[in-house]
C-alpha positions as CSV (number, residue, x, y, z in Angstrom):
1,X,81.8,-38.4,-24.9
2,X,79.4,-37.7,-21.7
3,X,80.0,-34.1,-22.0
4,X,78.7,-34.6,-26.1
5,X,75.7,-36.5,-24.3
6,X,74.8,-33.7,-21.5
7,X,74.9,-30.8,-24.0
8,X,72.8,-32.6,-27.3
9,X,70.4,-33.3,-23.6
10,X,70.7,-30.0,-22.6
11,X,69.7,-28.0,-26.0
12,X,67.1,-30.9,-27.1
13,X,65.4,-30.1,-23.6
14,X,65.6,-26.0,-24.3
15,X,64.0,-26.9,-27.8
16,X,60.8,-28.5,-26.1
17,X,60.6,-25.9,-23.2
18,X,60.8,-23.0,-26.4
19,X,58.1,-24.4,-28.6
20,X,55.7,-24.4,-25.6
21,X,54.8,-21.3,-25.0
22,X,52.8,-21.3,-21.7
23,X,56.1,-22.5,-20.1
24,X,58.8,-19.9,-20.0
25,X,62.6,-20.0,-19.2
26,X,63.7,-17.2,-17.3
27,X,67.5,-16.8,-15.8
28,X,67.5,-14.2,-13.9
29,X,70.7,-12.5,-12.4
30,X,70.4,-10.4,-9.3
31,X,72.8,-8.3,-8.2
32,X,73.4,-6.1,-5.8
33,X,73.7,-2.2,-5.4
34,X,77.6,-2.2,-5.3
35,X,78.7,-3.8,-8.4
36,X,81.3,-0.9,-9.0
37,X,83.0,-1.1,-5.3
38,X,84.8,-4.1,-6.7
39,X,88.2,-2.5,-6.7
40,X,90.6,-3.6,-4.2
41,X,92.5,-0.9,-2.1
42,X,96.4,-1.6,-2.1
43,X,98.5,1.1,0.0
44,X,101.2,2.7,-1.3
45,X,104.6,2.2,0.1
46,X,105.3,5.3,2.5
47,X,109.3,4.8,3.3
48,X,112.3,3.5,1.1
49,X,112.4,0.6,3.0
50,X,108.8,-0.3,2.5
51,X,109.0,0.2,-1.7
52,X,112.4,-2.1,-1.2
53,X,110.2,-5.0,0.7
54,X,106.6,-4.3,-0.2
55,X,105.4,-7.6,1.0
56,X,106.9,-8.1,4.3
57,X,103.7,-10.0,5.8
58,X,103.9,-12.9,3.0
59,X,107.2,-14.1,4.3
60,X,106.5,-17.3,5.7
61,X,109.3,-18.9,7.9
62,X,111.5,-22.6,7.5
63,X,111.2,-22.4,11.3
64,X,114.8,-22.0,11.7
65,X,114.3,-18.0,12.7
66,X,110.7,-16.3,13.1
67,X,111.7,-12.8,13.4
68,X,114.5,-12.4,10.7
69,X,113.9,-13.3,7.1
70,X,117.4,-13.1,6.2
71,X,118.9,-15.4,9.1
72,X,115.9,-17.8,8.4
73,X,117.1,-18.2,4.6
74,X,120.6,-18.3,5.4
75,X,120.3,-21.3,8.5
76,X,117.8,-23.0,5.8
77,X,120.3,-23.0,3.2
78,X,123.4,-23.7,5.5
79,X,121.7,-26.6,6.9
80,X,121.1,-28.1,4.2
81,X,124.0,-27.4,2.4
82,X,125.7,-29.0,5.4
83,X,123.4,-31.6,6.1
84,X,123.1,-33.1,2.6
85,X,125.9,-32.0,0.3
86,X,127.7,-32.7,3.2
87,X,127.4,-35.4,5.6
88,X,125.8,-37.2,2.7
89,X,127.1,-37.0,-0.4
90,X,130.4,-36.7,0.5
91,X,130.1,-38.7,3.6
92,X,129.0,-41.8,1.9
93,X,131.4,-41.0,-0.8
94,X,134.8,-40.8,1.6
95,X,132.9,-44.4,3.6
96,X,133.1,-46.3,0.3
97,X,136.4,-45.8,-0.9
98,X,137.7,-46.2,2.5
99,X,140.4,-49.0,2.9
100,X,140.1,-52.1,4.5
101,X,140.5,-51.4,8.3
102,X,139.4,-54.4,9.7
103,X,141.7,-57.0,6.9
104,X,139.0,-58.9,5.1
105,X,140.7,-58.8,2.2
106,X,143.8,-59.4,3.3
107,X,142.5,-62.5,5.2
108,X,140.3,-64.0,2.1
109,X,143.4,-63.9,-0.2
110,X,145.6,-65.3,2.6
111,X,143.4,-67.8,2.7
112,X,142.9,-69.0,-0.8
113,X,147.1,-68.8,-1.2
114,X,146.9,-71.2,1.7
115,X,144.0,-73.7,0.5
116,X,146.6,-73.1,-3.1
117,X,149.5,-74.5,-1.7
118,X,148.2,-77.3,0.2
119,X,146.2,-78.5,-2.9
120,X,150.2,-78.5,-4.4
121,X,151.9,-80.1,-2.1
122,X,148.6,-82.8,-1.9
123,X,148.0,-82.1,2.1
124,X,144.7,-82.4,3.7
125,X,142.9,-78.8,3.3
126,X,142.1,-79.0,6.7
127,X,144.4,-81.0,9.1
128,X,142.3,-83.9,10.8
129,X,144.6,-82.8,14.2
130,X,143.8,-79.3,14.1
131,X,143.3,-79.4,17.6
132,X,145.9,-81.9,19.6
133,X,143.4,-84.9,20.5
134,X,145.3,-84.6,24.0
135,X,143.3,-81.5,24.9
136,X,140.3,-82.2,24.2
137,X,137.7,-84.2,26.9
138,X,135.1,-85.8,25.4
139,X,132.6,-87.8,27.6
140,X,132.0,-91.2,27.3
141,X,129.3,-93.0,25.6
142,X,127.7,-93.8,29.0
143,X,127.5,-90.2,29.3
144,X,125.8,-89.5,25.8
145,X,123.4,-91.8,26.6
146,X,120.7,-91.4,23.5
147,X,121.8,-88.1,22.3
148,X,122.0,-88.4,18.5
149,X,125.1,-86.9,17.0
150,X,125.1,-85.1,13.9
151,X,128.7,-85.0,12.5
């Protein structure tokens, strides 16, 4: 909508500067002497091998080899191939459909069979003796003095 603004500006103002005649638009262009030497000189490939790689100077290397196109490409492509497809994909793959190494599952459903059969036969869960009472030293109430103990 500017643009519609700028160019009814644009003509209105060329209107008023036409119609007086002591002020006078002129544009002019200069140019130079040369306008035909505008043609850009490309040489001709001499050898077979320079019509089969005409452009050898626009090869810009991955920074895996700076002498050798060819290698460059190949390491780039290798590397990657490797490094992604690879180590990856495939690697993160094979580490989630590994099996349980370290027996979490096995220990969770051991221990919900175990909490299951204790409900059944109507034991504690947890025996209050887990630990034989004989083994452990606790100090005496002289010794705890204020302490507050959170059970």
């Amino acid at each position: 909508m500017a643009v519609l603004v700028r160019f009814g500006n644009r003509s209105a103002l060329q209107l008023v500067l036409a119609s007086h005649k002591s002020w006078s638009v002129n544009r002019t262009i200069k140019t130079s002497s040369k306008k035909d030497d505008t043609t850009v000189a490309v040489p001709a490939p001499v050898t077979k091998e320079d019509f089969a790689n005409p452009n050898p100077k626009n090869w810009v290397s991955y920074g895996f080899e700076y002498k050798n196109e060819t290698d460059d490409r190949n390491a780039t492509r290798s590397s990657f191939f490797f490094g992604l497809t690879l180590c990856i994909v495939w690697g993160t793959f094979v580490w989630s459909y590994l099996p349980d190494t370290l027996m979490r599952d096995w220990a969770q459903r051991e221990g919900f069979l175990e909490l299951r059969r204790r409900e059944e036969a109507g034991a504690d869960l947890v025996s209050p003796n887990y630990v034989d009472p004989a083994n452990i030293i606790l100090p005496s109430d002289e010794d705890l003095g204020d302490t507050e103990i959170i059970i």
